[in-house]
C-alpha positions in Angstrom: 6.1 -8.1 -3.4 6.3 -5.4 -5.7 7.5 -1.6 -5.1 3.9 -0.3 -5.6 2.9 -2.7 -2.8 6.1 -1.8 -0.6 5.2 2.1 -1.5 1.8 1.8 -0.2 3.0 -0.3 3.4 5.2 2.8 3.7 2.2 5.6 3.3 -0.2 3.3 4.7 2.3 3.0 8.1 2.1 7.0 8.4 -1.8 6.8 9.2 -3.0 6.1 12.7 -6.0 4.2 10.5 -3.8 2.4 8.4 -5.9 1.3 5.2 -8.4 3.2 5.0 -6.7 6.5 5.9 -4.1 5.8 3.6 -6.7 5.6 0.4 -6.2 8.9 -1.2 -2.3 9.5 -0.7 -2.0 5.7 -2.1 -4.5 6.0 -4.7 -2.9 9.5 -5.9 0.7 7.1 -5.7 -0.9 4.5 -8.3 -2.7 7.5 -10.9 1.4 9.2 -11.2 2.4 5.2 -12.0 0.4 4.7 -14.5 -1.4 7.8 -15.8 -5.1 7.8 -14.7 -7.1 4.8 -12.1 -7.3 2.2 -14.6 -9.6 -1.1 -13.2 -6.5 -3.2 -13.0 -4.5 0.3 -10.6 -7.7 0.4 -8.2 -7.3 -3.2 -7.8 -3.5 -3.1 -7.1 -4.0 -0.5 -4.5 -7.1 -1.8 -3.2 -4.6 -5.7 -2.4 -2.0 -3.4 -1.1 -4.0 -1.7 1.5 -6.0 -5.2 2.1 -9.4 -3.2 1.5 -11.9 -3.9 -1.2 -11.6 -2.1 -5.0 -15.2 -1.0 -4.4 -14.0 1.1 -1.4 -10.7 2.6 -3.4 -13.5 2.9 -6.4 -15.6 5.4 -4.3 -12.3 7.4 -2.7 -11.5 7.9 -6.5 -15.0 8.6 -7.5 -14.8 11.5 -4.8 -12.1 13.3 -5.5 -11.6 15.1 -8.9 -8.2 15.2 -8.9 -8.2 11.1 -9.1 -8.9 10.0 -13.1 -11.1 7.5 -14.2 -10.0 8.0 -17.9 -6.8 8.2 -19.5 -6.0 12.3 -19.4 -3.4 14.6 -21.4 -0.1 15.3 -19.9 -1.5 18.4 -18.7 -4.9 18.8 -16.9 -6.9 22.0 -17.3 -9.4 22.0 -14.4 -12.2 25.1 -14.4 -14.1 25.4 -11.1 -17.8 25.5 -11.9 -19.0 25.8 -8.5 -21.4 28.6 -7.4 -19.0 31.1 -6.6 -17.2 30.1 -9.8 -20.3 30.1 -12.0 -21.4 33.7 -10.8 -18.0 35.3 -11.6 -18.1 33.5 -15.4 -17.3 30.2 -15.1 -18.7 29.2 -18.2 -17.0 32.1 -20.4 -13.8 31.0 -18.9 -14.6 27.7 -20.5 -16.1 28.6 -23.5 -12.1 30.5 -23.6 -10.1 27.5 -22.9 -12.4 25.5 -25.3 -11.6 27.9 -28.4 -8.4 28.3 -27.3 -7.4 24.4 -27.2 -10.2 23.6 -30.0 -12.2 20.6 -27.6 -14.9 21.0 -25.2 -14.8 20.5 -21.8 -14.4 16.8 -20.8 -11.8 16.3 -23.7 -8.1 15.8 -24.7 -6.5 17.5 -27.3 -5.3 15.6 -30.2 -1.7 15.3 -29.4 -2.4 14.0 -26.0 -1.0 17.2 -24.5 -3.9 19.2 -22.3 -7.4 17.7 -21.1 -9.8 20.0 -19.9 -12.4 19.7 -17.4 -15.1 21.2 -15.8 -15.1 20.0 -12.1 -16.9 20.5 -8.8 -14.6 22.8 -6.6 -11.4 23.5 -6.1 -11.5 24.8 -2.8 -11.2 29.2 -3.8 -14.3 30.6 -3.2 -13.0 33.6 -2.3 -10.6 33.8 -5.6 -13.4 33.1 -8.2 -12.9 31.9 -11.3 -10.2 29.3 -9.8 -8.8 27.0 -12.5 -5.8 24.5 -11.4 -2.8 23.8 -14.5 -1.7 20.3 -13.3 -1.1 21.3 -9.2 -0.7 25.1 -10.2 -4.1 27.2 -9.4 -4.9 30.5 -10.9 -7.1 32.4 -9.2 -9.8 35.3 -10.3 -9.2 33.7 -13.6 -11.4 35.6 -16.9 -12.0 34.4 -20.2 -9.2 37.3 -21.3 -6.5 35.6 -19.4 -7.2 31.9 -20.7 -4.5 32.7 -24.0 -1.7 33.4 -21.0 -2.6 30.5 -19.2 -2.7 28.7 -22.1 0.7 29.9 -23.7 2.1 29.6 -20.1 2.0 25.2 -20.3 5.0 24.0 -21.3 5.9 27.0 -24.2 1.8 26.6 -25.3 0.2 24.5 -27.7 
C-alpha cells in the first residue's frame, strides 16, 4: 500500500462513520499532495476510503476550498455572498483584479496567486470576508486590497 492509502486509514480510523465521514479531511490530505483534485487524486482517495469517486466528486464539488483546477501557490478567495455583496463585494474584486491584472477565476502568470469569487466563507457578520490561503481578512474594502496584496509572500 502506499502512504496516501496508509494516511487516509489513519484519518478515516478517527471517524465513528469511517468512510464517509472521513471524505473531506482525506480529500483536503490528497489536494496538499498534489496541488488541486485532479481525476486520477479523487480516485486515489475514493480506493482508500473504499467509496465511489462519484461520492468524493460531490464532497469536492461542495466545498470551495477543495480545487477542481490546478490553482496558484496562493489562493485569493472574495466572499460574494449576500452579506458580502451588500457591503461591496464586487469593488473588492474589481481591487484585487487590477491589482493582480486577471479576473476573478484566474491565475496570475507566474503561477503565484489565483483569485476567486466563491460562495461563503462563513463571516457574515465581518463583511467583506476574503480568505489568503487559510488566513481571513475580515470587513475587507477595495482600499485595503494593495495591503493584502503586498502582505503575500513580500507582494507580487
Amino acid at each position: 500500500m502506499s502512504r496516501f492509502h496508509d494516511e487516509v486509514q489513519a484519518i478515516r480510523a478517527r471517524y465513528p462513520e469511517g468512510s464517509r465521514s472521513a471524505a473531506l479531511p482525506a480529500l483536503r490530505l490528497a489536494q496538499e499532495k498534489h496541488g488541486w483534485l485532479s481525476r486520477q487524486a479523487i480516485e486515489e482517495t475514493a480506493e482508500a476510503l473504499d467509496v465511489t469517486p462519484a461520492f468524493c466528486y460531490s464532497v469536492a464539488t461542495f466545498y470551495d476550498m477543495l480545487h477542481l483546477e490546478p490553482v496558484g501557490k496562493h489562493t485569493i478567495d472574495v466572499c460574494t455572498n449576500l452579506p458580502c455583496a451588500l457591503c461591496g463585494a464586487q469593488r473588492v474584486i474589481e481591487a484585487f483584479e487590477s491589482e493582480l491584472g486577471i479576473h476573478a477565476g484566474e491565475t496570475t502568470e507566474d503561477g503565484e496567486i489565483t483569485l476567486r469569487a466563491v460562495e461563503c466563507l462563513g463571516g457574515c457578520g465581518y463583511a467583506t470576508v476574503v480568505a489568503v490561503d487559510d488566513r481571513y481578512h475580515h470587513s475587507v474594502r477595495a482600499e485595503t486590497v494593495p495591503e493584502i496584496v503586498g502582505g503575500i509572500d513580500g507582494g507580487t
